[in-house]
C-alpha positions as CSV (number, residue, x, y, z in Angstrom):
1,X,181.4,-119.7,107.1
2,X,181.5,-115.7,108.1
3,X,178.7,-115.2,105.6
4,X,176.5,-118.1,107.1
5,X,177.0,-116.5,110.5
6,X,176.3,-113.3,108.9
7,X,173.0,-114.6,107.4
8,X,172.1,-116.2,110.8
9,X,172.9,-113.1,113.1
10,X,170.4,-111.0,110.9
11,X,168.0,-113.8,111.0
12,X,168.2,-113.6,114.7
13,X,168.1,-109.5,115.6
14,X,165.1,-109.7,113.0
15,X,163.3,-112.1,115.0
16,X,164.2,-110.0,118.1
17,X,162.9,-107.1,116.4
18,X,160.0,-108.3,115.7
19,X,159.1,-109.9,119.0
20,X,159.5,-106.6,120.3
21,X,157.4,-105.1,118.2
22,X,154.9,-107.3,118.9
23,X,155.1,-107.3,122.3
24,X,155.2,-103.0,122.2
25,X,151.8,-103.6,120.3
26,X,149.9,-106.1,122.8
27,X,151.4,-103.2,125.5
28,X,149.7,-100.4,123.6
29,X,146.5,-102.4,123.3
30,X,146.6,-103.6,127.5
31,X,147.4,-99.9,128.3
32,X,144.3,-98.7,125.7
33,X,141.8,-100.6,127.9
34,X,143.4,-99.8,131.2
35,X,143.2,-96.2,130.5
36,X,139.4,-96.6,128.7
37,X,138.4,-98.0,132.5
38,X,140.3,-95.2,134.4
39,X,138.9,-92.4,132.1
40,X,135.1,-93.7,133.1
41,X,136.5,-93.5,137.0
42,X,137.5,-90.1,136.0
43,X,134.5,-89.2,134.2
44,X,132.4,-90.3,137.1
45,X,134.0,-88.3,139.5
46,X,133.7,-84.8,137.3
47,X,130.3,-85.7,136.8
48,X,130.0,-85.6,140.7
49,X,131.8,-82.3,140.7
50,X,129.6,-80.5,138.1
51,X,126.4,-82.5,140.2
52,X,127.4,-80.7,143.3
53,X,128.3,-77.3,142.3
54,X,126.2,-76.2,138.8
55,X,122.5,-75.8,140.5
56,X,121.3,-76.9,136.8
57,X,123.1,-80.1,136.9
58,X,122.0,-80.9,140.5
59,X,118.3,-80.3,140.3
60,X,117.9,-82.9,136.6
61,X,117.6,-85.3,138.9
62,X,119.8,-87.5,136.9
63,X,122.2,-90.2,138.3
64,X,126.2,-88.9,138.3
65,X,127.1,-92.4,136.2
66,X,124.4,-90.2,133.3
67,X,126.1,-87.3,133.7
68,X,129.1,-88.8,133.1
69,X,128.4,-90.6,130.2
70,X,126.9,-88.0,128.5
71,X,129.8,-85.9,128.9
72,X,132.0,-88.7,127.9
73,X,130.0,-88.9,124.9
74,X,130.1,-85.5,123.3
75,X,133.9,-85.5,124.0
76,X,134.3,-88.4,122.3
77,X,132.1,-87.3,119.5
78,X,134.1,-84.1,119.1
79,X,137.6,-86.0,119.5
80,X,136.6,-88.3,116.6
81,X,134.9,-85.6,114.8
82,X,138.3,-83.5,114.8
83,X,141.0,-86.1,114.6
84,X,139.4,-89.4,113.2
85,X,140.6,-91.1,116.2
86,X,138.2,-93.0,119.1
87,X,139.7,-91.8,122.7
88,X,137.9,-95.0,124.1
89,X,138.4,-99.0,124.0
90,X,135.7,-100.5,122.3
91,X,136.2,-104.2,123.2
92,X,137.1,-102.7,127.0
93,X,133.7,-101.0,127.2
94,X,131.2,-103.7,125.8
95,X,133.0,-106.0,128.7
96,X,132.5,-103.6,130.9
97,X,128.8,-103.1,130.5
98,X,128.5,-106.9,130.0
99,X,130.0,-107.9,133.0
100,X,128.7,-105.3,135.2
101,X,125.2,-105.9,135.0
102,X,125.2,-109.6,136.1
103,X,127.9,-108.7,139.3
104,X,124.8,-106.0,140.5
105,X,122.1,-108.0,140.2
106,X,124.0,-110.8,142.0
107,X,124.8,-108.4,144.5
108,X,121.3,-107.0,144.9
109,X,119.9,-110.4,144.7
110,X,122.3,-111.8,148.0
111,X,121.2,-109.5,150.3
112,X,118.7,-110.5,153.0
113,X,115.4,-108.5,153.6
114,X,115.4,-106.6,156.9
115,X,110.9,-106.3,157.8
116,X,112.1,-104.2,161.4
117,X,111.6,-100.7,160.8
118,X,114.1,-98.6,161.2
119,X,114.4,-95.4,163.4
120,X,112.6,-91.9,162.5
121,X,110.3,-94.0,160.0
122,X,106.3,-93.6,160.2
123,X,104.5,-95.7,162.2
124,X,101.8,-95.5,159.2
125,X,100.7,-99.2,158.7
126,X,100.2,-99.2,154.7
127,X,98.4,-102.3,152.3
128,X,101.2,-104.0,150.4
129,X,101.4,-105.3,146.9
130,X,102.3,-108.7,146.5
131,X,105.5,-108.9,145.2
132,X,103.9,-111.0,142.1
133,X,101.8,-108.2,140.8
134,X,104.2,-105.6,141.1
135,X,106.4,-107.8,138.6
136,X,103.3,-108.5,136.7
137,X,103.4,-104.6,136.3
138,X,106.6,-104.6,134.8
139,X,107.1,-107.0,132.5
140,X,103.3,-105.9,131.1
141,X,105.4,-102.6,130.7
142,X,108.1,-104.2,128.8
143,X,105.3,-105.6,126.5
144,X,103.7,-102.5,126.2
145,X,107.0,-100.9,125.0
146,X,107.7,-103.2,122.8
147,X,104.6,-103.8,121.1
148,X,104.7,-100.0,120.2
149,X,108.0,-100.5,118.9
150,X,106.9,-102.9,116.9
151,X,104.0,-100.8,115.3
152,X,105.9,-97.7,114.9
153,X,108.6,-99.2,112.9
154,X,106.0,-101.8,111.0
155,X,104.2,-98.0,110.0
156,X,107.9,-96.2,109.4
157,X,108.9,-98.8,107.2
158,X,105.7,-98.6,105.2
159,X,105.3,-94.6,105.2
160,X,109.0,-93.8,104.4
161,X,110.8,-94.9,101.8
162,X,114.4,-94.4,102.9
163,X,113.4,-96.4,106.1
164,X,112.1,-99.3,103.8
165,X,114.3,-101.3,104.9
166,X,114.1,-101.2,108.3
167,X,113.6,-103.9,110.3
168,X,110.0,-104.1,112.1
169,X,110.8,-106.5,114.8
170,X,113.7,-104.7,115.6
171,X,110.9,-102.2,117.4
172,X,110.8,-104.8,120.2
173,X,114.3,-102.6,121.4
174,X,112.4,-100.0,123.0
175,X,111.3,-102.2,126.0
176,X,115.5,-103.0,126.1
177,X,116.6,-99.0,126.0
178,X,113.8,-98.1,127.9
179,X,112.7,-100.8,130.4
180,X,115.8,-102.6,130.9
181,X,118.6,-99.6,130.6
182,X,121.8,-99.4,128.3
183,X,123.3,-102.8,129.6
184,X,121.0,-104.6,128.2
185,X,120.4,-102.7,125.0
186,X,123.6,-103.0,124.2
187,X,124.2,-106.7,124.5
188,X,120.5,-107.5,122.4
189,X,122.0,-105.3,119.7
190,X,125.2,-107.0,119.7
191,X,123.4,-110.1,119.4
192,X,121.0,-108.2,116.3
193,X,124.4,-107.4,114.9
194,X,125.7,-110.6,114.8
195,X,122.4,-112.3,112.8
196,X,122.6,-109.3,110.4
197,X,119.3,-108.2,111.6
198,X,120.3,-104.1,111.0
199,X,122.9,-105.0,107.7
200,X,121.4,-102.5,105.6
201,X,122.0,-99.7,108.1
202,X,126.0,-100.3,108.9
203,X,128.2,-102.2,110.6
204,X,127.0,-102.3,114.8
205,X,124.0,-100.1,113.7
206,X,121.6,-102.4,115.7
207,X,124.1,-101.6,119.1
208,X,124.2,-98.1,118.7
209,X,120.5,-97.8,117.7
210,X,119.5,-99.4,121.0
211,X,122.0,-97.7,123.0
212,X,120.7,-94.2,121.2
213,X,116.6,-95.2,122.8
214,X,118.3,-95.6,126.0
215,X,120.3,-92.6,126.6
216,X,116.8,-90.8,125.5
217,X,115.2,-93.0,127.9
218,X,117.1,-91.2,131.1
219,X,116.1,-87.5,129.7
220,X,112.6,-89.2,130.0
221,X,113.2,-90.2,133.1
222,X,114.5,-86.7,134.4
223,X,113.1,-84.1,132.7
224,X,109.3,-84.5,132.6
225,X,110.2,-86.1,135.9
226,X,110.8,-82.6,137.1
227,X,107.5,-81.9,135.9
228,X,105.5,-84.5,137.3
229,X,107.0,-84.3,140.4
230,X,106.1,-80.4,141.0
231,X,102.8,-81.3,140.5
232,X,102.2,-83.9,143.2
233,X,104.3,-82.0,145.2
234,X,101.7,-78.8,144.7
235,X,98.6,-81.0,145.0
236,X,100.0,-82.6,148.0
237,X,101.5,-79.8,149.9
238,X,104.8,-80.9,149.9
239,X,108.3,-78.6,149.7
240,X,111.1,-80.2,147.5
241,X,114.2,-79.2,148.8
242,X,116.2,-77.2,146.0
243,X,119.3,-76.0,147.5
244,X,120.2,-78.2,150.5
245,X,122.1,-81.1,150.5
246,X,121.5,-84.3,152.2
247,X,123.5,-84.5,154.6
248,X,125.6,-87.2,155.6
249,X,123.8,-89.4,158.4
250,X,120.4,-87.9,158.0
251,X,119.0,-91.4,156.5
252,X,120.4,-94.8,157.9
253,X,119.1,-97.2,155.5
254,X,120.9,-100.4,156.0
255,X,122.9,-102.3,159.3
256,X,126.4,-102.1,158.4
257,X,127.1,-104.4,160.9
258,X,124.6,-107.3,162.3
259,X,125.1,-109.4,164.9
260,X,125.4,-112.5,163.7
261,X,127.7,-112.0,160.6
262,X,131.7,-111.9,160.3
263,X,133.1,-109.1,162.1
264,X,134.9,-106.5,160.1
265,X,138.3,-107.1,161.9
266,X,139.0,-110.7,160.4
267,X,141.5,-112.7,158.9
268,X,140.0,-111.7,155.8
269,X,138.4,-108.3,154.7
270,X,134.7,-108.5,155.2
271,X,134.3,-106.5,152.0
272,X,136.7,-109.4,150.5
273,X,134.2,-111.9,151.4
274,X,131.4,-110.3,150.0
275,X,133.2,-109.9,146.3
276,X,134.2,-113.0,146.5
277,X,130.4,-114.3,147.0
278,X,129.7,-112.2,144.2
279,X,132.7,-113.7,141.9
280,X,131.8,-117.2,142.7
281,X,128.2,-117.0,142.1
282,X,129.4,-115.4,138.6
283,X,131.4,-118.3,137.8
284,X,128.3,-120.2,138.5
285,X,126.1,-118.7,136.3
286,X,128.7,-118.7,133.2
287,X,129.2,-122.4,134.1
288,X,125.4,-123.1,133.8
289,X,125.1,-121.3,131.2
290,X,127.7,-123.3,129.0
291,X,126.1,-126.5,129.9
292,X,123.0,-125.0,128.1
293,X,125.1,-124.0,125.7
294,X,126.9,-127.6,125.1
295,X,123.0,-129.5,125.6
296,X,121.7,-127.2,122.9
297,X,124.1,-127.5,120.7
298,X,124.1,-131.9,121.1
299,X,119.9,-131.6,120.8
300,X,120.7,-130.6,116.9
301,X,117.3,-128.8,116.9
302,X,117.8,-125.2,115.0
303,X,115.6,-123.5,117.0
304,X,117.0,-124.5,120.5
305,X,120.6,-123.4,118.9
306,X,119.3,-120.3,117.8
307,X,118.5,-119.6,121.6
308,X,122.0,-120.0,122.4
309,X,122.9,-116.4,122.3
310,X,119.9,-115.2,124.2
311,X,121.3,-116.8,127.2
312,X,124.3,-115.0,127.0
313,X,123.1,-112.5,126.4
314,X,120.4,-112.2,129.3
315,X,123.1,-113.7,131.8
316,X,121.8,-111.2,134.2
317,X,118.7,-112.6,135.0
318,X,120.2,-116.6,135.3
319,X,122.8,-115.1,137.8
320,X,120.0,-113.3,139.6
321,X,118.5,-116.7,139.5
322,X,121.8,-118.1,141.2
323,X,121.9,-115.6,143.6
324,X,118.8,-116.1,144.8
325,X,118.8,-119.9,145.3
326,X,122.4,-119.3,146.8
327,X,120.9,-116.9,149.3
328,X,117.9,-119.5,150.2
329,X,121.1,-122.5,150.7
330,X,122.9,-120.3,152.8
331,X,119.6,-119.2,155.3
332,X,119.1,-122.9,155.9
333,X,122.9,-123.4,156.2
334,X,122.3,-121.3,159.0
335,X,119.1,-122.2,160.4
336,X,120.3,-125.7,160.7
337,X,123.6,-125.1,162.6
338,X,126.3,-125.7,160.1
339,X,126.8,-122.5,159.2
340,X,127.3,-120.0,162.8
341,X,127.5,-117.2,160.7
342,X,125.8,-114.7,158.3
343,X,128.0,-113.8,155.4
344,X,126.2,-112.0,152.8
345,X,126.1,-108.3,154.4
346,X,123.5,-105.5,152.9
347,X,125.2,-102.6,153.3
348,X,128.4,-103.9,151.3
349,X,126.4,-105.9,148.7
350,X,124.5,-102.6,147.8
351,X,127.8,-100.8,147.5
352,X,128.6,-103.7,145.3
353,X,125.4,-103.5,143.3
354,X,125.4,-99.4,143.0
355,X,129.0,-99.6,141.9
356,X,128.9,-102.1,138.8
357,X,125.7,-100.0,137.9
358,X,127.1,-97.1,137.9
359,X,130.0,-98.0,136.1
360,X,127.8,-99.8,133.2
361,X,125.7,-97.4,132.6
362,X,128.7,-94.5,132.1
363,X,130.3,-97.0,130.1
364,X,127.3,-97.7,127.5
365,X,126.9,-94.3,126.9
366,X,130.1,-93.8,125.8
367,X,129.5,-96.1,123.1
368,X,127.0,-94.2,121.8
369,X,127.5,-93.3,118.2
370,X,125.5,-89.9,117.1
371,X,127.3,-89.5,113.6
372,X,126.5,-93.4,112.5
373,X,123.1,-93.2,113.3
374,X,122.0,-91.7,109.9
375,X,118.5,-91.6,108.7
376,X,118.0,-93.9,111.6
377,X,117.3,-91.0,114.2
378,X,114.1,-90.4,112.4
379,X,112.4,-94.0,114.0
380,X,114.7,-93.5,117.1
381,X,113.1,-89.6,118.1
382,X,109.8,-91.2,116.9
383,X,109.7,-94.3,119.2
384,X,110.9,-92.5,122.2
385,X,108.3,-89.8,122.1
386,X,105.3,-92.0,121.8
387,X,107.0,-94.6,124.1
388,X,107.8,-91.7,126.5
389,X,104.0,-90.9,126.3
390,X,102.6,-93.9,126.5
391,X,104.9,-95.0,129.3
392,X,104.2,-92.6,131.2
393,X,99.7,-92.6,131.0
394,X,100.1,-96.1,131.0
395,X,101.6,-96.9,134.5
396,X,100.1,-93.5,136.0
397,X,96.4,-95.3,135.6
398,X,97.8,-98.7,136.6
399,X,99.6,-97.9,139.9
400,X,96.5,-95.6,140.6
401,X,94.0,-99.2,141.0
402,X,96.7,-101.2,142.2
403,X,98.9,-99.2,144.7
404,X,96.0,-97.4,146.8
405,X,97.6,-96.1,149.6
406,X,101.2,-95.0,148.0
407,X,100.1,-94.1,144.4
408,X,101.9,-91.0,143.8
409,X,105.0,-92.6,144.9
410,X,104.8,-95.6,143.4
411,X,104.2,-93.8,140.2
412,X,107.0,-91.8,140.4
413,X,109.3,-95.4,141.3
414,X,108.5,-97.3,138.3
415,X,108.0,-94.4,135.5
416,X,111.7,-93.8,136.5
417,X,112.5,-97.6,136.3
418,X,110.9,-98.2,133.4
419,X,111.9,-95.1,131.4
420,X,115.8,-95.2,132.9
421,X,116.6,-98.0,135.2
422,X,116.2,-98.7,139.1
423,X,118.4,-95.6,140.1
424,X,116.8,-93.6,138.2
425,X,113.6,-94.9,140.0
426,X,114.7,-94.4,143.6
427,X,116.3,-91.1,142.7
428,X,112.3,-89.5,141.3
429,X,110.8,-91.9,144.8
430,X,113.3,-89.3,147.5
431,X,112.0,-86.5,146.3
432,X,108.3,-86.9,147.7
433,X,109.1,-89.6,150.3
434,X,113.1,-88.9,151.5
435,X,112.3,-91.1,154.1
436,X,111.5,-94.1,151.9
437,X,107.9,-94.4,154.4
438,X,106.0,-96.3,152.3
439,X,106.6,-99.6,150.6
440,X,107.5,-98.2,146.8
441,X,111.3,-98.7,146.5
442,X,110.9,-102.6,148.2
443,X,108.3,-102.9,145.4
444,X,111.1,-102.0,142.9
445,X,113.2,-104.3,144.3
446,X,110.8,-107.5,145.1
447,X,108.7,-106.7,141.7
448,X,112.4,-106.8,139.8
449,X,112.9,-110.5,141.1
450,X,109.4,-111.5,140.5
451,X,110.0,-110.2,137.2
452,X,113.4,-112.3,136.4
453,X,110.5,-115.5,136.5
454,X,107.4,-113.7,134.2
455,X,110.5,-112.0,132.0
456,X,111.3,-115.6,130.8
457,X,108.8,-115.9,127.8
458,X,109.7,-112.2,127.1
459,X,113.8,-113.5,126.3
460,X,112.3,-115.8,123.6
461,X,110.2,-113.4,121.6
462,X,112.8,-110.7,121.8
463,X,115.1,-113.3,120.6
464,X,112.5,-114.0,117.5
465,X,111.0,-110.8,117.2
466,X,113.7,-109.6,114.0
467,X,114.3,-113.1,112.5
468,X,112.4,-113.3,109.2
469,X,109.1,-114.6,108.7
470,X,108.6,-114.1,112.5
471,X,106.9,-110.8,113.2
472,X,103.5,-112.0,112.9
473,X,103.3,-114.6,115.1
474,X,105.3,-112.4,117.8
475,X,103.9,-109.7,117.8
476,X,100.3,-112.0,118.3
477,X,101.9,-113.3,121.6
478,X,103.2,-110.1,122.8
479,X,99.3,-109.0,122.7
480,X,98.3,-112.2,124.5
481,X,100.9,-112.0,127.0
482,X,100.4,-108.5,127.7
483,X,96.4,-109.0,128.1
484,X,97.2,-112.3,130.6
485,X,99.5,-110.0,132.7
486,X,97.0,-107.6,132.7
487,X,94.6,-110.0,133.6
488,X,96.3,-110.9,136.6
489,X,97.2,-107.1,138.0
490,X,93.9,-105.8,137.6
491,X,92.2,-108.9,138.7
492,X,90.9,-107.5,142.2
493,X,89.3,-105.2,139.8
494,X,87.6,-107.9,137.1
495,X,87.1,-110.8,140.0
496,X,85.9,-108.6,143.4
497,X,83.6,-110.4,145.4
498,X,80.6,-108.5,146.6
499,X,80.4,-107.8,150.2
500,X,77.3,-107.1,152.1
501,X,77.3,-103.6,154.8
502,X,77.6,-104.4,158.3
């Protein structure tokens, strides 16, 4: 009887033991993540430090979340280089940049235009863009970018015999790293990973290789940014400020209060309300995007399947979708008396947006991978330069026919959306027009959402672009698509009536 207690006793405290270890190892990996999302805080906020006070750092003209993320990534690569050992939370950081983007376009999406112009801004009357052709302009970017893509890595693959094996379609990333930022790279190359698009190059290799074109893509968008904007400034006559700060106050850009919305001393935090908008309009969006999910999948058709992961993976643009539609309920909610207030407030909402941003884009470069790129840097330093380039000549003739009285500025907006991401845009736009006078940053904004509808066909050949047996056939209706868009912005050009002299 003493020895079956015996028996049972050390059953027991081995059980314990083990649940304890268990439970000290789940700890370990909840305290791993926690402290992966509070180093990117801390990162952040050196990166503001260095911004501020080293004159080199301040006048890149590169966003603090780049700063930081480059600096998170060369200690990383050291740490792991020394010690074998990754100071960051993989699965924390992909959820991070996945999550983010979707919560900042939601948040940009909500918010309400405001046409009264604002105090201290030029009376100067100037001739918009439609909204529809500054999108056009965009997404014909994105095609442009990744039809070079394409061709370079067709032509690398050919001429090179250690990059035989690389993946033409896989080209198609450069609009992604370029055009659409880090967030988005990385969740398309996730997606490659999964199909086995990149095999032959390592385990994540497609992630990291579009991650790699997008950090690249925000020393495009800074450096000969630098250099394009000195020359405007010389042709023009203007003085870029190179020492002073702005200071705070100088530029009152939205209403932190109107009117007619929820005052900030509430039952509830205003700034409560306005994540909770944002949260529920998430939940939305994932909710939609499973019933897609569950009608694809009971369809049975292959191809409609295969389309599954594209969704989730381009969640961004359906909750920017949501957001909109939400925002267009809620003004007749409010037009038609049963709603007395306006919830969704500006000023918070672009804190909102500018936060998850920032947070993303620190947090996908730090998942950069330098050493595991390989021979793969050879098609990476390749596609950026010509895309760089081409990006660049590209949009400079465009927004010359089609933004007449705001060129330079416009220019300068999209070569630094479309090389880094919307920040980097607005950033390159305040250095010839710090008072945001003409129209080019609400083209950013109102092209981006027209874009979310002409983007649509773009999700399906991105999604087809690697899969075998497709390049030809995608690559034909990247051309096409690119020459309708084209079409359609230059079409005051190809289609202007004559007019007779007074």
């Amino acid at each position: 009887m003493d020895t079956e207690l015996l028996e049972a006793e050390v059953v027991r405290r081995g059980l314990v033991l083990k649940l304890g270890e268990q439970t000290l190892l789940e700890n370990i990996n909840l305290s791993s993540g926690i402290i992966t999302i509070l180093l990117v805080f801390v990162f952040i906020l050196a990166a503001n430090i260095l911004r501020r006070k080293v004159r080199l750092f301040r006048r890149s003209l590169m966003p603090t979340a780049v700063i930081a993320g480059l600096m998170g990534l060369v200690i990383k690569e050291v740490v792991l280089a020394i010690t074998d050992f990754n100071i960051f939370n993989i699965i924390s950081l992909e959820s991070m940049v996945y999550h983010m983007l979707p919560v900042g376009f939601i948040a940009l999406c909500l918010r309400e235009r405001d046409y009264k112009e604002e105090p201290g801004q030029s009376s100067v009357k100037y001739k918009r863009v439609p909204a529809s052709r500054s999108g056009a302009l965009i997404i014909s970017t994105y095609l442009l970018q990744g039809l070079l893509g394409i061709l370079i890595s067709i032509i690398l693959a050919m001429a090179i015999p250690i990059l035989s094996n690389l993946n033409g379609g896989t080209g198609i990333i450069l609009a992604l790293g370029f055009g659409q930022g880090p967030q988005q790279a990385n969740a398309t190359g996730l997606i490659w990973d999964a199909a086995g698009h990149m095999d032959a190059w390592g385990t994540g290799s497609a992630k990291n290789y579009g991650l790699t074109i997008a950090a690249l893509g925000f020393l495009w968008a800074s450096i000969p940014g630098i250099f394009m904007i000195n020359r405007i400034a010389k042709r023009k006559g203007l003085t870029i400020n190179k020492n002073e700060f702005q200071k705070s106050g100088e530029l009152l850009s939205y209403t932190i209060e109107g009117p007619d919305e929820v005052p900030l001393s509430e039952s509830i935090d205003k700034f409560s309300l306005q994540v909770c908008m944002v949260g529920g309009i998430y939940l939305l969006t994932i909710i939609f995007i499973m019933l897609i999910e569950i009608g694809f999948r009971l369809s049975g058709i292959p191809f409609l399947i295969g389309l599954i992961p594209t969704f989730w993976g381009f969640s961004f643009m359906l909750a920017a979708l949501v957001a909109i539609i939400t925002r267009g309920v809620l003004r007749k909610f409010v037009k038609k008396g049963v709603m007395h207030r306006v919830y969704p407030n500006n000023y918070m909402l672009s804190r909102i947006a500018g936060s998850s941003f920032d947070l993303s884009i620190c947090a996908a470069l730090f998942l950069v991978s330098i050493s595991a790129l390989g021979t793969l840097w050879i098609p990476v330093m390749v596609i950026t330069t010509l895309g760089g380039i081409l990006t660049a000549i590209y949009l400079r003739r465009v927004c010359n026919h089609i933004f007449e009285d705001y060129k330079d500025e416009a220019f300068m907006a999209f070569y630094g959306m479309q090389t880094g991401t919307i920040a980097n845009g607005m950033i390159l736009l305040r250095e010839i027009d710090n008072s945001f006078k003409t129209p080019a940053g609400d083209d950013l904004v109102a092209g981006s959402a027209a874009a979310i509808i002409l983007g649509v066909p773009m999700l399906i050949l991105i999604a087809q672009a690697p899969v075998p047996g497709n390049l030809g056939w995608v690559t034909i209706a990247i051309a096409l698509y690119l020459l309708a868009l084209l079409a359609f912005v230059f079409k005051n050009l190809l289609f202007r009536k004559k007019t007779k002299k007074a």
